[in-house]
N, C-alpha and C positions, 0 to 999 in steps of 0.2 A: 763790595758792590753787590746790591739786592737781584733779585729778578730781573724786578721793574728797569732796573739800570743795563743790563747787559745787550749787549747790540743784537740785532737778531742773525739770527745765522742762516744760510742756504738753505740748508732742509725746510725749517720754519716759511724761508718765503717759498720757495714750493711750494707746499699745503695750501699757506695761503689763495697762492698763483691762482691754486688748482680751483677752491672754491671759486673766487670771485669769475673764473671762468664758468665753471657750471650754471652760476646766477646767471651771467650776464648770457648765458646760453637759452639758457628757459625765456628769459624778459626777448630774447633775441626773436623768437618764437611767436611773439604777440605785435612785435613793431620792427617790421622788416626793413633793409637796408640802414638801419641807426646805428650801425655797430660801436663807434667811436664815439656818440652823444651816453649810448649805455654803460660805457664804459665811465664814462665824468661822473655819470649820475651816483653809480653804484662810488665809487671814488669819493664822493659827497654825503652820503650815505655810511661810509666805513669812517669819514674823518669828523663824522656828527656835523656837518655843513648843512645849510639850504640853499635851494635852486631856484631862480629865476626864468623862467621862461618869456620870451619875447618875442613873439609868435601871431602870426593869422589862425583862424579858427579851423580846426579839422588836420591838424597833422597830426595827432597822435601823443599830445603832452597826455592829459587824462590817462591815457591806453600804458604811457609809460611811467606814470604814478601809481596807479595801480596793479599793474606786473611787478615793482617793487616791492609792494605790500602783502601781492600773491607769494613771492619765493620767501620774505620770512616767514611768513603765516602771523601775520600782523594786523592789525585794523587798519583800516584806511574809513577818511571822513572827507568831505567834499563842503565847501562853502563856497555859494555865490554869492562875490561881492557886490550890494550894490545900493546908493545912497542911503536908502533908509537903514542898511543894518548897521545894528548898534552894537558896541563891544563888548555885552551879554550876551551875546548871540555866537561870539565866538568864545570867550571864555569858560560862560556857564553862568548861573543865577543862585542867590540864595533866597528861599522857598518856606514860609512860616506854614509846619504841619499844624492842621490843627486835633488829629487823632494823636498823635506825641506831644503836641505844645511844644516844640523843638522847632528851631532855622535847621533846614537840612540843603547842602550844596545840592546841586544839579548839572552835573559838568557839561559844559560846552561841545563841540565839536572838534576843540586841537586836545583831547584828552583820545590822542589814536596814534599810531606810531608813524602813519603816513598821513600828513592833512595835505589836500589839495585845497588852494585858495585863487579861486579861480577870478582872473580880472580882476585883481585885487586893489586896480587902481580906479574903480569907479565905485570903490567906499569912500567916506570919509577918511581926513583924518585922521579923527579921534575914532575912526572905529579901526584904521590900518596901527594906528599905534596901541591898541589891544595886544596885537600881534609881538609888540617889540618883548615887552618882558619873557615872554614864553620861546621863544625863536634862543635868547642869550643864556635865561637862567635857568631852563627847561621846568620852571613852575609859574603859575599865576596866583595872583591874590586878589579874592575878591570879600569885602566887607573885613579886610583887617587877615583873613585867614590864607594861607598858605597852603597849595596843592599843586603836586607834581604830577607832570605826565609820565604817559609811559617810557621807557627810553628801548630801543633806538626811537628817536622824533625828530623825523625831517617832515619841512616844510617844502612842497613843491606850488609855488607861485607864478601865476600867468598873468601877462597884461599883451592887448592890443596895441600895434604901434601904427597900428592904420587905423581905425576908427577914435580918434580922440577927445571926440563932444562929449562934454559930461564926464568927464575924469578928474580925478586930483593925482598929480603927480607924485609918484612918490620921493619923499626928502631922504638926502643923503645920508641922512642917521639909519635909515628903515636900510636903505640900497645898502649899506652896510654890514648891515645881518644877512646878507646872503652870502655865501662861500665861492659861488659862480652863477653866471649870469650865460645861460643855454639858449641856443636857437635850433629848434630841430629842424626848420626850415621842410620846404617840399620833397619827396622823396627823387629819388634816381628814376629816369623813366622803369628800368627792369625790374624794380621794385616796386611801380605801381600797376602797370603791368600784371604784376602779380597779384596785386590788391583788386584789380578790376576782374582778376580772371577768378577769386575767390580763396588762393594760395594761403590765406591769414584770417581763415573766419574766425579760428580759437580766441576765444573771450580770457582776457584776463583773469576771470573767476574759475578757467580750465587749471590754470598754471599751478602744479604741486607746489606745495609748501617745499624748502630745498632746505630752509637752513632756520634756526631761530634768533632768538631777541638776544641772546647771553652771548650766543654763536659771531652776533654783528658787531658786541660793544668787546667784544676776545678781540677782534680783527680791527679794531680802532686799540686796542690797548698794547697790537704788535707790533701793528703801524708806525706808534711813536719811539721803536726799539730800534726803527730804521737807522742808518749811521748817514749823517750830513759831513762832509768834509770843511773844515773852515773857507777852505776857499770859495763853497759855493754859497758859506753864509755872506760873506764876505759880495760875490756877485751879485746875490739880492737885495743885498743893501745898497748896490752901487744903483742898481736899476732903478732905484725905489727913490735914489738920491733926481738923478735923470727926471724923473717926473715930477718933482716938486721943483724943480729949476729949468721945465721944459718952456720956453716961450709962447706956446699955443695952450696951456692947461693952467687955469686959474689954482687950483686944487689939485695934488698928488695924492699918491694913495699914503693913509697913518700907517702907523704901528702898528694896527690891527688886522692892515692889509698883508704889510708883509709876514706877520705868525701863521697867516691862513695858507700863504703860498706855502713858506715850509711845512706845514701840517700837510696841505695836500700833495705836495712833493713825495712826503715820506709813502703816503699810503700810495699814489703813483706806481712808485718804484716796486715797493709791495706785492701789488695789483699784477706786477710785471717778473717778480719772481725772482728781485734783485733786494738784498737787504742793506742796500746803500743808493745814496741820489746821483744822479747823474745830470748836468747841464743841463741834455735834453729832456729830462723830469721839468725842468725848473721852465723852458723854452716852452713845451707844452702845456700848461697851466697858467703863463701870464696874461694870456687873452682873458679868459675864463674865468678867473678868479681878479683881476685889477680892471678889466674894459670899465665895469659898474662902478667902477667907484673915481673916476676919472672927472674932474669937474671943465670942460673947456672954456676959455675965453670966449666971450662975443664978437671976436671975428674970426678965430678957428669956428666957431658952428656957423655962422652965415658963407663960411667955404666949404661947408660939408665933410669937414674931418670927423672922425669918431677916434673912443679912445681906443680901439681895437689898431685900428690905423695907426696913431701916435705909438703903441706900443712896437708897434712891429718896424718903426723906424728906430725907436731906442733900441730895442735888441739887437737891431741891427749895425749900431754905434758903438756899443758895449762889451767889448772882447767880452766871452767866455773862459773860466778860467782853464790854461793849456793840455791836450791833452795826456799830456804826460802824468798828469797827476794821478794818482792811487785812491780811486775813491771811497773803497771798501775799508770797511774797521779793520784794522789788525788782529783784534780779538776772536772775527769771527771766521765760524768753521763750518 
């Protein structure tokens, strides 16, 4: 058994623990009362996932995309999406010098560790599916040529669910590439409160650099050391079976849904300073990572179900496996 293979051990998630508490402390600093959205995000973030937001305008997505970017000491890039722009605009262009007589690229704006894509449902199409290649294989090609971003590279995406004139829906390929789907929603009154009384002037460009780029893709690559018990692969399968034979849901989540839940299970757990999953890893993340990718029948949406809803009736169906079980590796120490 190599490195790569050996379970992680206690200590290991400490340290872990201990960062991603520090980050989520700083980022904590710029967008008050969030604590548990911060906590997904970074969680998203360590499992190399992208975020969805779905969201009214002014709660603080921006503020918490780029406090992500503040604490690795990362770029962060900003696109507003909107009918006219075209998928050179997000990619990058190739450019005929004529002092070299050479095509030279011109990278885009998702050449940055953090891209905000903001309202990115009142692009096109063809300009949202720019985005797909880059989000799955962390490179773009443009004119035949291949170029990678930087990595760590999350994608933090917003769209209005109140103002809908003039949108293109995004299709469930795109919905796909997201790893969870976040609502930071209004804050707590004492939290805003605190925002009226000036309690959070600190700009996200205050925020020290905490940790770096090698530091983010270390803690995705401990992540996956985490130890999963058969049994709870075993419950995400059963869940995952539940939604593809629900009555109200045209569309269950694929394959691809459920590798993300376990990914983001693992670093969860991590995150939490345990190096093994636990049920309620698996219980807190089905929202968040399967709601998006829920396709409903046409008369569960004319009753106003969502799959956040549907979810939380299947878990609700679905024993968990007993607690009697030993969820920890054996190996570790």
């Amino acid at each position: 058994m190599n490195y790569a293979e050996k379970p992680l051990t206690v200590n290991e998630a400490a340290i872990a623990a201990d960062q991603a508490d520090r980050l989520a402390t700083s980022i904590e600093s710029v967008l008050l009362g969030k604590a548990a959205i911060v906590r997904l995000a970074l969680t998203a973030l360590f499992t190399e996932g992208h975020l969805l937001f779905e969201d009214v305008p002014g709660v603080g997505k921006t503020t918490l995309a780029r406090g992500i970017a503040a604490v690795l000491g990362g770029g962060w890039r900003r696109i507003q999406f909107t009918p006219d722009l075209l998928p050179a605009d997000v990619t990058g262009v190739t450019i005929f010098d004529q002092a070299t007589r050479q095509f030279e690229f011109h990278p885009g704006p998702v050449f940055a560790n953090v891209l905000i894509a903001d309202e990115i449902n009142r692009a096109s199409p063809k300009t949202q599916s720019a985005l797909l290649e880059v989000m799955e294989e962390r490179y773009v090609t443009v004119d035949g040529t291949r170029h990678g971003v930087p990595r760590p590279f999350l994608v933090v995406a917003t769209q209005n669910p109140v103002e809908m004139d003039g949108t293109y829906r995004l299709p469930e390929a795109q919905l796909d590439r997201f790893l969870m789907r976040l609502s930071l929603g209004y804050p707590d009154p004492a939290a805003e409160l605190a925002l009226m009384r000036g309690a959070a002037l600190r700009s996200p460009d205050d925020v020290e650099s905490m940790t770096t780029a090698r530091e983010i893709t270390l803690m995705g690559e401990l992540s996956r050391r985490v130890h999963i018990h058969d049994a709870l692969y075993e419950y995400v399968l059963r869940l995952a079976r539940q939604t593809r034979e629900h009555p109200a849901l045209r569309l269950g989540v694929s394959p691809r849904a459920t590798s993300a839940l376990i990914r983001a299970a693992r670093t969860h757990a991590m995150a939490d300073g345990r190096p093994f999953v636990t049920p309620e890893d698996v219980k807190a993340l089905v929202g968040p990572v399967w709601a998006h990718r829920l396709v409903l029948t046409p008369d569960a949406a004319l009753r106003d179900l969502t799959g956040a809803a549907l979810l939380h009736q299947i878990l609700e169906a679905t024993p968990a496996p007993r607690p009697g079980v030993r969820y920890a590796a054996p190996e570790a120490v």
